[in-house]
PDB file of N, CA, C and O in Angstrom:
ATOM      1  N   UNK A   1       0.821  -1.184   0.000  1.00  0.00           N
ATOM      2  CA  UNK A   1       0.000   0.000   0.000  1.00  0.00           C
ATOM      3  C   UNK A   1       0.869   1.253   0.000  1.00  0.00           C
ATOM      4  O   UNK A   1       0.469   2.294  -0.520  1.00  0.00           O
ATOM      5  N   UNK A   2       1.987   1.152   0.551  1.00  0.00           N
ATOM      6  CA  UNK A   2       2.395   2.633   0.873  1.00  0.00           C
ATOM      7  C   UNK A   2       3.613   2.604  -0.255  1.00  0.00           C
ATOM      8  O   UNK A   2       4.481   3.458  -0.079  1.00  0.00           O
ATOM      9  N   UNK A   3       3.738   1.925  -1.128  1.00  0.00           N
ATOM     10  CA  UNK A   3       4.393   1.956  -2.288  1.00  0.00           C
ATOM     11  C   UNK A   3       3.660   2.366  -3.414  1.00  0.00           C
ATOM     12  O   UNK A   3       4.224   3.053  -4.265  1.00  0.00           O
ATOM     13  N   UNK A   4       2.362   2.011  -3.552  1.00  0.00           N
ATOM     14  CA  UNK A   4       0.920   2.581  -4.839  1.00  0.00           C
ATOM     15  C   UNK A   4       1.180   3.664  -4.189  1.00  0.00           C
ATOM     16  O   UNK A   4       1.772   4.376  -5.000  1.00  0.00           O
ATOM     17  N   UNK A   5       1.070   4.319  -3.013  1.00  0.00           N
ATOM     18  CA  UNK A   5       0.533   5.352  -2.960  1.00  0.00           C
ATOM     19  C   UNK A   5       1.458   6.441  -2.615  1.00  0.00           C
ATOM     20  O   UNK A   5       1.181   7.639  -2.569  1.00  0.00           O
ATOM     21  N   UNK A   6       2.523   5.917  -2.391  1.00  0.00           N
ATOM     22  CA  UNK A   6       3.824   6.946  -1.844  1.00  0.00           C
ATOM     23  C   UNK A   6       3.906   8.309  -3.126  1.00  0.00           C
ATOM     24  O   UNK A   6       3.630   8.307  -4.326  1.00  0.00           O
ATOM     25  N   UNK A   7       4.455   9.468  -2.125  1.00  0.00           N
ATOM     26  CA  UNK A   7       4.329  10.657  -2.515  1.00  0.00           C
ATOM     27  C   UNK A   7       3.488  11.154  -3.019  1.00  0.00           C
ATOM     28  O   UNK A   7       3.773  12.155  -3.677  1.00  0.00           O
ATOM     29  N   UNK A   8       2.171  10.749  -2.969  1.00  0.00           N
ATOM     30  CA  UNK A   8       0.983  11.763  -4.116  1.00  0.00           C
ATOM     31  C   UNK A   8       0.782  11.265  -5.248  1.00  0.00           C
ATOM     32  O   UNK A   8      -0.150  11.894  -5.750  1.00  0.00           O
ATOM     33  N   UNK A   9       1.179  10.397  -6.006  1.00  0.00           N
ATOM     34  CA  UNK A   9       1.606  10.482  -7.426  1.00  0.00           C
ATOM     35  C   UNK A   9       0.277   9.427  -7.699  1.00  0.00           C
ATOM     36  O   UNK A   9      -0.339   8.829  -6.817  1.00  0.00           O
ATOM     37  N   UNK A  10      -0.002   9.370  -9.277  1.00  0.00           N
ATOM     38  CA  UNK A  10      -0.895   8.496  -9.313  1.00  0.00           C
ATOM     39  C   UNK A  10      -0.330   7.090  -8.880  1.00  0.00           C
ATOM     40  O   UNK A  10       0.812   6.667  -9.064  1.00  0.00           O
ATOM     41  N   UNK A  11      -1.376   6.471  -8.272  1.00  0.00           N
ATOM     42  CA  UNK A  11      -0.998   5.193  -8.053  1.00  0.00           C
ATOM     43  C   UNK A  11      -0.389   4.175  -8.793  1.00  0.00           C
ATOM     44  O   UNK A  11      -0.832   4.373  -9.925  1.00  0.00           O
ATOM     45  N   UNK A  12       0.534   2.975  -8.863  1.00  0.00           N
ATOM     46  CA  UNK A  12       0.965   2.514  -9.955  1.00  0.00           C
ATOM     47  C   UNK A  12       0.397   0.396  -9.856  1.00  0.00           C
ATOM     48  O   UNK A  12       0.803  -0.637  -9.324  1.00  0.00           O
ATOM     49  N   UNK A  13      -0.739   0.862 -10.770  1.00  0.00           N
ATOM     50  CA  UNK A  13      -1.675  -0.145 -11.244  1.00  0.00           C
ATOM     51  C   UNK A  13      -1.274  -1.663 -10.793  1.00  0.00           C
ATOM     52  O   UNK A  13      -2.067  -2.512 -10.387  1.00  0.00           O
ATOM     53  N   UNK A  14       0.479  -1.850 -10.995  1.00  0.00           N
ATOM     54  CA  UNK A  14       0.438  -3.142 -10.936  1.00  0.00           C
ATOM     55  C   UNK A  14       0.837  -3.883  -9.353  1.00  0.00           C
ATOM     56  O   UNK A  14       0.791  -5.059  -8.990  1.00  0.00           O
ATOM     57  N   UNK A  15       1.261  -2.549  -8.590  1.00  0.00           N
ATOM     58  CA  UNK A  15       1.521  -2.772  -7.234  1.00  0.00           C
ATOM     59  C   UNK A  15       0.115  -2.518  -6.656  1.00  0.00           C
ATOM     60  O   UNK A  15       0.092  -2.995  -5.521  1.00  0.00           O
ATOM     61  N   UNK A  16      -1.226  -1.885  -7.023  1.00  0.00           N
ATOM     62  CA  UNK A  16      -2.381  -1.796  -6.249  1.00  0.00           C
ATOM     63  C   UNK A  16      -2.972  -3.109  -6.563  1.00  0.00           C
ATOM     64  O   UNK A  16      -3.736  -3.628  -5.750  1.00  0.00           O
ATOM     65  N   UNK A  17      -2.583  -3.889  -8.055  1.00  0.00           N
ATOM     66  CA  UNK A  17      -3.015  -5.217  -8.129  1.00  0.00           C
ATOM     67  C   UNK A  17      -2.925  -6.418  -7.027  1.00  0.00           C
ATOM     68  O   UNK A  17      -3.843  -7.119  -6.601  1.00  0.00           O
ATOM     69  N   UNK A  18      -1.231  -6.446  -6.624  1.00  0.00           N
ATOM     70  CA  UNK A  18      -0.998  -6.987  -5.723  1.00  0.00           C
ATOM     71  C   UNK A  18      -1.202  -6.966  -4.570  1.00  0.00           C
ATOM     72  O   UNK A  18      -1.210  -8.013  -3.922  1.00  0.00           O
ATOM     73  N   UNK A  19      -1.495  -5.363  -3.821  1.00  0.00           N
ATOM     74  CA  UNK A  19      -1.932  -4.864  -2.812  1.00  0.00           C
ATOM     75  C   UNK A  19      -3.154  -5.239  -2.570  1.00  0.00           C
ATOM     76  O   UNK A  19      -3.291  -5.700  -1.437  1.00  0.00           O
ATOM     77  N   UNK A  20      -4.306  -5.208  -3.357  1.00  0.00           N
ATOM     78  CA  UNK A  20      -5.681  -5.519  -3.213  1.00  0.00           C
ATOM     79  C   UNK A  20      -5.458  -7.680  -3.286  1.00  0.00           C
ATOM     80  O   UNK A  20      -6.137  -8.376  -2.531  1.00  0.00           O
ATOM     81  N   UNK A  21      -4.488  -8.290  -4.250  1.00  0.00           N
ATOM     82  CA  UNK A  21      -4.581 -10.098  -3.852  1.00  0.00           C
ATOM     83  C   UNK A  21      -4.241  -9.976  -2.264  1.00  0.00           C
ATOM     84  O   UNK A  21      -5.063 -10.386  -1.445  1.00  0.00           O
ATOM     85  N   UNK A  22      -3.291  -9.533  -1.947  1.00  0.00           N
ATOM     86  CA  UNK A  22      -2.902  -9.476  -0.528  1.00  0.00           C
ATOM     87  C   UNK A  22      -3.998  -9.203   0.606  1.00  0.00           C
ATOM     88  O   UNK A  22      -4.362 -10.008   1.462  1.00  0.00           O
ATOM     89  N   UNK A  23      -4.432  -7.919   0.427  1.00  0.00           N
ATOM     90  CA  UNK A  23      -5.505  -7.573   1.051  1.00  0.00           C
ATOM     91  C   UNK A  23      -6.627  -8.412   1.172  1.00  0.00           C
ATOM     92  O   UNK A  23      -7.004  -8.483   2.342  1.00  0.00           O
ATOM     93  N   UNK A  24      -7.379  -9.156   0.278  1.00  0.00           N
ATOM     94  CA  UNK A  24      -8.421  -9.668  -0.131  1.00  0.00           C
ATOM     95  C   UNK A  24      -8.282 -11.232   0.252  1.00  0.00           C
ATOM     96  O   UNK A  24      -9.128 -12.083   0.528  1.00  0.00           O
ATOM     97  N   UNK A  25      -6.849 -11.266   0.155  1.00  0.00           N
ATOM     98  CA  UNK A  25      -6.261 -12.517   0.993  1.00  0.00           C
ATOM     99  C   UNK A  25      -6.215 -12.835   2.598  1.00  0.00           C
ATOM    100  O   UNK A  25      -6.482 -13.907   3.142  1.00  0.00           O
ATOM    101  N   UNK A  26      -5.992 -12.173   2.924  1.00  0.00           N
ATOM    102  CA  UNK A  26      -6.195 -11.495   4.577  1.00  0.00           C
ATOM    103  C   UNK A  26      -7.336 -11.908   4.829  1.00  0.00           C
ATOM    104  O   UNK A  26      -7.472 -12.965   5.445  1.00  0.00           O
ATOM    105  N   UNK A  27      -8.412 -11.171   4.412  1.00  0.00           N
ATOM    106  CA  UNK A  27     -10.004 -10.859   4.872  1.00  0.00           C
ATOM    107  C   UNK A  27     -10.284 -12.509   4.326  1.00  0.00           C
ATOM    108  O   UNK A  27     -10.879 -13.350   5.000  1.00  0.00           O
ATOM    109  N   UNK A  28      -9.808 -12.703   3.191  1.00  0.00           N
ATOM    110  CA  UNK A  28     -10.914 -14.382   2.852  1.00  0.00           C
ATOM    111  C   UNK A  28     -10.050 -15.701   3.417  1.00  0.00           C
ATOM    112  O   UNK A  28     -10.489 -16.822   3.155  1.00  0.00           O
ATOM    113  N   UNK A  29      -8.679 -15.542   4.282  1.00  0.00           N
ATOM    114  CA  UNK A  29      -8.456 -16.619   4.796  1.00  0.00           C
ATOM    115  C   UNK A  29      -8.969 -16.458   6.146  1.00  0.00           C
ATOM    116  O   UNK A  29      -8.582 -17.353   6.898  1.00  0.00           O
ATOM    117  N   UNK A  30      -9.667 -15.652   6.640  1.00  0.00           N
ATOM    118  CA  UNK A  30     -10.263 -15.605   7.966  1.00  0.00           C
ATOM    119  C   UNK A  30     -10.980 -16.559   8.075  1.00  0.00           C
ATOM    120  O   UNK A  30     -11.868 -16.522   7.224  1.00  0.00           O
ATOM    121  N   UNK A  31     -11.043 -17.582   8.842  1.00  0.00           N
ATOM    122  CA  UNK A  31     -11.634 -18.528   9.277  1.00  0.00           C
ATOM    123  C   UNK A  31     -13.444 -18.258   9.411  1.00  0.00           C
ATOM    124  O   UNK A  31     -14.369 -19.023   9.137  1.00  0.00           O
ATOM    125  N   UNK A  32     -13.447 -17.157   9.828  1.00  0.00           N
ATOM    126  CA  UNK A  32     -15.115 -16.942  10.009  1.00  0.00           C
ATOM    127  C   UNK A  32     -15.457 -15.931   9.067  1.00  0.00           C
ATOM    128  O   UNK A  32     -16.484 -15.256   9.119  1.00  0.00           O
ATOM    129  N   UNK A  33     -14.632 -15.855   8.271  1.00  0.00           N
ATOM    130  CA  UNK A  33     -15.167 -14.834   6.824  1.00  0.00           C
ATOM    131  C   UNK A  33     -15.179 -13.814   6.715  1.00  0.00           C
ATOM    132  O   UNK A  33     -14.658 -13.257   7.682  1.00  0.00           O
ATOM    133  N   UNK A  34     -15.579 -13.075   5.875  1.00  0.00           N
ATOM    134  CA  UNK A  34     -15.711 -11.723   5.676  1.00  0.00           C
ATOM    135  C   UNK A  34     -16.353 -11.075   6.862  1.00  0.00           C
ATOM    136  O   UNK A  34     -15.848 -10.057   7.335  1.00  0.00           O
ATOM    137  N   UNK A  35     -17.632 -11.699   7.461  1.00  0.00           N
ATOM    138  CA  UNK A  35     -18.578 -10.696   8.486  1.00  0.00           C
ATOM    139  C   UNK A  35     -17.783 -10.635   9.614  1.00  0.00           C
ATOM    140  O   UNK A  35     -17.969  -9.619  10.284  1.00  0.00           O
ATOM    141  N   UNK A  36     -16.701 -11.644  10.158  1.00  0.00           N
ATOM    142  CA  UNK A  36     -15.964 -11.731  11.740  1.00  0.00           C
ATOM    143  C   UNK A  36     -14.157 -11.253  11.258  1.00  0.00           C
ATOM    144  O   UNK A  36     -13.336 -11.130  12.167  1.00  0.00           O
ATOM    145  N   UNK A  37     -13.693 -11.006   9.648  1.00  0.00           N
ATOM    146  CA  UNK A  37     -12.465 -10.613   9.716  1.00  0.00           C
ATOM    147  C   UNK A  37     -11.665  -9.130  10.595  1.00  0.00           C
ATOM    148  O   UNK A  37     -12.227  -8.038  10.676  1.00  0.00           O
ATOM    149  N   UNK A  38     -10.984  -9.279  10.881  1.00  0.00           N
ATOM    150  CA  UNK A  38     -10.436  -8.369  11.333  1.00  0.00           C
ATOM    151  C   UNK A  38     -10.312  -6.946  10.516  1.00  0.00           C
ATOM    152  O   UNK A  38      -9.894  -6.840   9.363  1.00  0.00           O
ATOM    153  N   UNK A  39     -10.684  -6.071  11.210  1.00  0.00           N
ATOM    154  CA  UNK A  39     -11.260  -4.733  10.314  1.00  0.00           C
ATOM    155  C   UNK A  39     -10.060  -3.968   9.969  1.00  0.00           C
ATOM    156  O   UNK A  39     -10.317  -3.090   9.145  1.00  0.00           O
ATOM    157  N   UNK A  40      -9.227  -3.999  10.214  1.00  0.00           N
ATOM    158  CA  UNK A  40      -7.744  -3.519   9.806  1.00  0.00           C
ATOM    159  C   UNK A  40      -7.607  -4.431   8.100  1.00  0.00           C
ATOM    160  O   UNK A  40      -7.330  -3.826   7.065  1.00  0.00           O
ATOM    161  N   UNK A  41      -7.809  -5.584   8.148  1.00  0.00           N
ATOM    162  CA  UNK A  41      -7.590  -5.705   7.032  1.00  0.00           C
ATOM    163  C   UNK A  41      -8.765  -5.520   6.015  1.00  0.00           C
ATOM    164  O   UNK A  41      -8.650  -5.810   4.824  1.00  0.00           O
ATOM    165  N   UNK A  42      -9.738  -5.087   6.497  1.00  0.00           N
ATOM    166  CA  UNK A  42     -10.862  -5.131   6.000  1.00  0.00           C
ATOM    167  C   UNK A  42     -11.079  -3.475   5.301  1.00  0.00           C
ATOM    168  O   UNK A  42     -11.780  -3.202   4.326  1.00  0.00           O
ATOM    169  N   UNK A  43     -10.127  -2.373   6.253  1.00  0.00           N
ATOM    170  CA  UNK A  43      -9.561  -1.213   6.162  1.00  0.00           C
ATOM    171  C   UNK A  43      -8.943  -1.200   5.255  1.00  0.00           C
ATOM    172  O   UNK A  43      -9.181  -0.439   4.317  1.00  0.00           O
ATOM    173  N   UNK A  44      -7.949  -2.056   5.271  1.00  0.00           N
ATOM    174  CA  UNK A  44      -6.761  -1.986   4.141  1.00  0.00           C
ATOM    175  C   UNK A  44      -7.613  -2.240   2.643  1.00  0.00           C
ATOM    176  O   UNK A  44      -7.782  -1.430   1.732  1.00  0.00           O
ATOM    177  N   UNK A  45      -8.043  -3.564   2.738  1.00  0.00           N
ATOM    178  CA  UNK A  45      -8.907  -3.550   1.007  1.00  0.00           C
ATOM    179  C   UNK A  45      -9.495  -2.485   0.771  1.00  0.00           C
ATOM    180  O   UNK A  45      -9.640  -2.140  -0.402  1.00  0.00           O
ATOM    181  N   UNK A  46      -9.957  -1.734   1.770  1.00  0.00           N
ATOM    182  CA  UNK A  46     -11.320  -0.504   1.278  1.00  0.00           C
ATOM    183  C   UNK A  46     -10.510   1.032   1.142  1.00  0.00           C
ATOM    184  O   UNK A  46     -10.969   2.170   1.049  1.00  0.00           O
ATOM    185  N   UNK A  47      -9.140   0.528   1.176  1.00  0.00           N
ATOM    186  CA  UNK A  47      -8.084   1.769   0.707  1.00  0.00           C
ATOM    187  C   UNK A  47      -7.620   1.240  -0.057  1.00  0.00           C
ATOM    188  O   UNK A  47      -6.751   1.858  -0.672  1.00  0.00           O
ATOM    189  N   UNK A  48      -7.844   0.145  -0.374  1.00  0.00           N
ATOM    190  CA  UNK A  48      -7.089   0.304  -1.930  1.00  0.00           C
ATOM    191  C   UNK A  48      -7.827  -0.311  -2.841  1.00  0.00           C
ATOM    192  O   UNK A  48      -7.306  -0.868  -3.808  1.00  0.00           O
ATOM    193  N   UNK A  49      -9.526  -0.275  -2.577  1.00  0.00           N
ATOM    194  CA  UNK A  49     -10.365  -0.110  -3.325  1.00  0.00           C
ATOM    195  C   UNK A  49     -10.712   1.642  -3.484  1.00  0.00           C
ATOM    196  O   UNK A  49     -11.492   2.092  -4.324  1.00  0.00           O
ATOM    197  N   UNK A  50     -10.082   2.326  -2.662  1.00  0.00           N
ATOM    198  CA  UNK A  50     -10.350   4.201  -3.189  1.00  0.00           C
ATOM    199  C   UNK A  50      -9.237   4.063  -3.934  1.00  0.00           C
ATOM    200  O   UNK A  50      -9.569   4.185  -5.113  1.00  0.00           O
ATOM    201  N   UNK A  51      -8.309   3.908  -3.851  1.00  0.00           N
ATOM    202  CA  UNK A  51      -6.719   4.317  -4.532  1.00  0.00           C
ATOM    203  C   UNK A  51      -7.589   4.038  -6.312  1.00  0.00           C
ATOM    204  O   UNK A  51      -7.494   4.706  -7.342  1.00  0.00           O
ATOM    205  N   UNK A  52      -8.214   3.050  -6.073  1.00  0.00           N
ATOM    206  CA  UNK A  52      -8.247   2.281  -7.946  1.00  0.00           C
ATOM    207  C   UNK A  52      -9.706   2.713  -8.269  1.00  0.00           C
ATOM    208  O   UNK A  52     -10.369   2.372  -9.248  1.00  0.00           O
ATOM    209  N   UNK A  53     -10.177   3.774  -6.946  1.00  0.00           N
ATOM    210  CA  UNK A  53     -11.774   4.765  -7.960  1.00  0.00           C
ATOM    211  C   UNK A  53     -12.703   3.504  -8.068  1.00  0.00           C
ATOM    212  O   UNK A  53     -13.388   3.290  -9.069  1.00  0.00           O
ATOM    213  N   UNK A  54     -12.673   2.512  -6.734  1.00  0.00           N
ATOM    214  CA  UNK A  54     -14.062   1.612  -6.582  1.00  0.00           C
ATOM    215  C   UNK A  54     -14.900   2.215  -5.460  1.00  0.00           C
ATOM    216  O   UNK A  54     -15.340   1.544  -4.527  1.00  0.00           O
ATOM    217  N   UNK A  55     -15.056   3.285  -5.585  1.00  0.00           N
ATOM    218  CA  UNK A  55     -15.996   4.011  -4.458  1.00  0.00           C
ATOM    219  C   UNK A  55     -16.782   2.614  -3.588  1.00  0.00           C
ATOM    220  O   UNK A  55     -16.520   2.050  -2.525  1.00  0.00           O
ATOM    221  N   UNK A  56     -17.872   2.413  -4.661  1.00  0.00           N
ATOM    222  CA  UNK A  56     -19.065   1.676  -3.712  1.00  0.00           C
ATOM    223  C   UNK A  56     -18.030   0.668  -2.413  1.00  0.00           C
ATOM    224  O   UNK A  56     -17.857   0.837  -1.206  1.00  0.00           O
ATOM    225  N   UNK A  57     -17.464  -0.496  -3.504  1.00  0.00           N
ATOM    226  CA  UNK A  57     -17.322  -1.666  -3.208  1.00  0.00           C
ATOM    227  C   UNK A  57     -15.872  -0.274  -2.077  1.00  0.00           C
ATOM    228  O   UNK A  57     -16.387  -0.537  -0.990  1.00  0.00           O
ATOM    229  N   UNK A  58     -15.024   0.481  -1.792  1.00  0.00           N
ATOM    230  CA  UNK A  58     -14.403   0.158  -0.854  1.00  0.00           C
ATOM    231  C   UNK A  58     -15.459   1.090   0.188  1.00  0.00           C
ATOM    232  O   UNK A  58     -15.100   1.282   1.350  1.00  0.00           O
ATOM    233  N   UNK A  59     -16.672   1.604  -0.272  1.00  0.00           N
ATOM    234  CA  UNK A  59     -17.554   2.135   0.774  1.00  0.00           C
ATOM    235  C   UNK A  59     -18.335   0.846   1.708  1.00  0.00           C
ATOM    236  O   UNK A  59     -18.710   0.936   2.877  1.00  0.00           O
ATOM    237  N   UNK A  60     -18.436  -0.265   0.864  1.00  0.00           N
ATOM    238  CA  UNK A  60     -19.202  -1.610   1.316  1.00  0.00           C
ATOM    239  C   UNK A  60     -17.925  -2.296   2.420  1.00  0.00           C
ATOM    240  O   UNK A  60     -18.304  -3.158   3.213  1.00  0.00           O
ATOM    241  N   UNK A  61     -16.766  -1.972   2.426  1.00  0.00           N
ATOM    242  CA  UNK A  61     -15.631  -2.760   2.774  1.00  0.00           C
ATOM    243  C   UNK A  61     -15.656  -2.139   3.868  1.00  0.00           C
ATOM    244  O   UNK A  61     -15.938  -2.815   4.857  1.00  0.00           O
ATOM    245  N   UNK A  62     -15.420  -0.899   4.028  1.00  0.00           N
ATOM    246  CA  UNK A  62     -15.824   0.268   5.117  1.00  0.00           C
ATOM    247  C   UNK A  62     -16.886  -0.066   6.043  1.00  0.00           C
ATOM    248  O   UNK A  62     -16.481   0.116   7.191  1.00  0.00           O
ATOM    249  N   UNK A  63     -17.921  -0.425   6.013  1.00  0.00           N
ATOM    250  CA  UNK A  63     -19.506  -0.551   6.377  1.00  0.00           C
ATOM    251  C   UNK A  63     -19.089  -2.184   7.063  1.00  0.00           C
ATOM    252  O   UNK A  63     -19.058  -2.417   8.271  1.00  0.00           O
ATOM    253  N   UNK A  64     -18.800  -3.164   6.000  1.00  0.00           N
ATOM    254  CA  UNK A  64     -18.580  -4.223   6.894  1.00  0.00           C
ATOM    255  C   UNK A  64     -17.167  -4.387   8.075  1.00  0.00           C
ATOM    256  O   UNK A  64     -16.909  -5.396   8.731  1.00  0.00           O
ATOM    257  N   UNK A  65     -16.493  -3.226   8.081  1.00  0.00           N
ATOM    258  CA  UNK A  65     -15.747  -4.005   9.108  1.00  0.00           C
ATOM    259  C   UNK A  65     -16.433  -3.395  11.080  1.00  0.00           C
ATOM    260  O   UNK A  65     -16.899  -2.314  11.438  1.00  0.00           O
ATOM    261  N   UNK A  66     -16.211  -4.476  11.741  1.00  0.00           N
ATOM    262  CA  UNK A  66     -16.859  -4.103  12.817  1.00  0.00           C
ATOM    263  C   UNK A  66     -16.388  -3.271  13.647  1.00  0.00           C
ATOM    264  O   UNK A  66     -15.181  -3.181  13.423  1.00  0.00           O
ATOM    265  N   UNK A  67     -16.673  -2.655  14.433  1.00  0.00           N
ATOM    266  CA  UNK A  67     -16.364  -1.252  15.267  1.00  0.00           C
ATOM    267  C   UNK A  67     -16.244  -1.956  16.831  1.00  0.00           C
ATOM    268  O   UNK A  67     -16.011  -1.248  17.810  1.00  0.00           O
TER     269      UNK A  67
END
């Protein structure tokens, strides 16, 4: 994440690719799934679903992690 996004610059496509398998990896090897993953990583996908202009889906990523 902090390599797509370092200094301001547009993000660079093929490191947010990997950033979001990683991310998305996190949240779906959670044993109790998406609704009980840990919201840090659940944080992380839904920033680097804004970085790549997926509003909804990292607004939905946002919404599901628990407080």
């Amino acid at each position: 994440m902090k390599q797509a996004s370092a200094g301001g610059k547009v993000p660079d496509q093929a490191v947010l690719v990997k950033a979001e398998k990683y991310a998305r990896l996190a949240v779906e090897s959670d044993p109790t799934g998406e609704a009980g993953a840990d919201p840090m990583a659940l944080a992380q996908w839904g920033h680097v679903k804004l970085l790549q202009q997926d509003y909804d889906e990292a607004i939905r990523l946002f919404d599901d992690a628990p407080y």
